[in-house]
N, C-alpha and C positions, 0 to 999 in steps of 0.2 A: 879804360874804365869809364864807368856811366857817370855824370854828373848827378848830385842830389840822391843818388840811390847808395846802399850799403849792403855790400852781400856779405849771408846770413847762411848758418848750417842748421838744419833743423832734423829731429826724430820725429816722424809720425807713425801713427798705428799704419801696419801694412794694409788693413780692410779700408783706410780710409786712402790711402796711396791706391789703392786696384778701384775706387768708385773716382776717382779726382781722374785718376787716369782715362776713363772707362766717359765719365762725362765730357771728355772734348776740351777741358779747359786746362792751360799750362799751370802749372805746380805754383808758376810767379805767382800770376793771377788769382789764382784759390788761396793763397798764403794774403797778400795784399788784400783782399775783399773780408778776410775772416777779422786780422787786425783794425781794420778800421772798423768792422762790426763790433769786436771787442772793447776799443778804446775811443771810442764813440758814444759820450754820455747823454746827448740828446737821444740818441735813439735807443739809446739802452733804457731811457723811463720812455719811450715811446712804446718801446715794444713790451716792456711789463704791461704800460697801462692800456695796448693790443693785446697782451695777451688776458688779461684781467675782464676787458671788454668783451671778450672771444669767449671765457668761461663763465661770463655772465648771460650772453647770448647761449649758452651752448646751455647751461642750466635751465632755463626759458624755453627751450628750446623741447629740453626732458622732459618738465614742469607739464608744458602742452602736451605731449606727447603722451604722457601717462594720463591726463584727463581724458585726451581721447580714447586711450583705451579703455578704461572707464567706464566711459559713455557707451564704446562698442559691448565691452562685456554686459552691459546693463540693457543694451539692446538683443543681446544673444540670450538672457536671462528672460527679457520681458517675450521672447520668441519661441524659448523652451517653458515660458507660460501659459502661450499664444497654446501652442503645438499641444500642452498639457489637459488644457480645457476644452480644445476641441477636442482631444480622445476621451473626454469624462463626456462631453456632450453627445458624443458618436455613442459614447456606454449606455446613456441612459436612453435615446433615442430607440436603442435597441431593446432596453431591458422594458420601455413603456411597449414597444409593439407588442413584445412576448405576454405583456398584461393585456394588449386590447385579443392577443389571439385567445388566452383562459377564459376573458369575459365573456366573450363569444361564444366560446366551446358551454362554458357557464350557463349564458344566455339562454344558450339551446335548451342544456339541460333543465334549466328554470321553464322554461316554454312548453315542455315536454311534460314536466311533472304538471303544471298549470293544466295540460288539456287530461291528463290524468284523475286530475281531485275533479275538473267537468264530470269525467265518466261517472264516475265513481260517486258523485253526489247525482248524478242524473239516477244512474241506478239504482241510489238508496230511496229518491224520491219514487222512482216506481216500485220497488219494495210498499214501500210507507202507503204508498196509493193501495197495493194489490193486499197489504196487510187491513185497508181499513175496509177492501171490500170483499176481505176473506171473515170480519169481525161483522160486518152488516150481515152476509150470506149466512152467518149463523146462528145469528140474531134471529132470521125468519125461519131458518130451521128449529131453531128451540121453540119457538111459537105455534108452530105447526105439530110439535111432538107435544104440546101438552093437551091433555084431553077435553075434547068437547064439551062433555058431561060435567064441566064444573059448574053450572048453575044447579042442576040435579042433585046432585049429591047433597046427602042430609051432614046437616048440622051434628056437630061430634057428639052431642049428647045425646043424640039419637041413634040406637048402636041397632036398633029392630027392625 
């Protein structure tokens, strides 16, 4: 028999007997390593206050984590803003040419009616000329039709 050692019968779960077996390591060795993990009180507040560290790190961790995304989503927001204002900028850009092409179409028609009231005030001006020299022309015609003999002719009370 072995000195200082004390053999021991143990039950373990069979899933942990197929991974103990399955890792390389003898049953002694996995049995002795676990007990002294167990009965080991230094490292038993070691590894709380590891693991205490670890979910303090690992909350910090989240903490960052969710700021960054965050930060991305508010990046993807201020992009599908970006994206939103250029297509109202593209809308209007378009909806102003559609106004400078009515203007113009407008233009025209303002242009057109313009050389129109020209005509048409030219024409009325020659009316207005041919009316005052259709009002003179008859002017001398009434003059001419009234009769020469008005010095001759007697006075009304002379009827003899």
């Amino acid at each position: 028999m072995r000195e200082n050692q004390k053999r021991i019968n143990v039950y373990i779960p069979l899933d942990l007997y197929v991974r103990c077996t399955q890792s390389g390591h003898s049953l002694t060795e996995a049995i002795i390593k676990g007990l002294e993990l167990v009965l080991t009180p230094q490292k038993a507040v070691n590894n709380t206050e590891d693991k205490s560290d670890l979910l303090e790190l690992q909350d910090a961790k989240i903490r960052e984590l969710q700021e960054q995304i965050k930060v991305k989503e508010n990046q993807i927001n201020i992009k599908d803003n970006d994206e939103l204002q250029q297509a109202r900028i593209d809308d209007l850009k378009i909806q102003i040419q559609a106004l400078y092409g009515q203007m113009s179409i407008k233009d025209e028609q303002l242009h057109t009616k313009d050389e129109q009231i020209e005509k048409l005030n030219e024409n009325m001006h020659k009316q207005a000329v041919h009316i005052q020299s259709l009002i003179q022309e008859n002017s001398r015609l009434n003059i001419k039709l009234l009769p020469d003999n008005a010095e001759k002719s007697k006075p009304w009370w002379r009827f003899w």
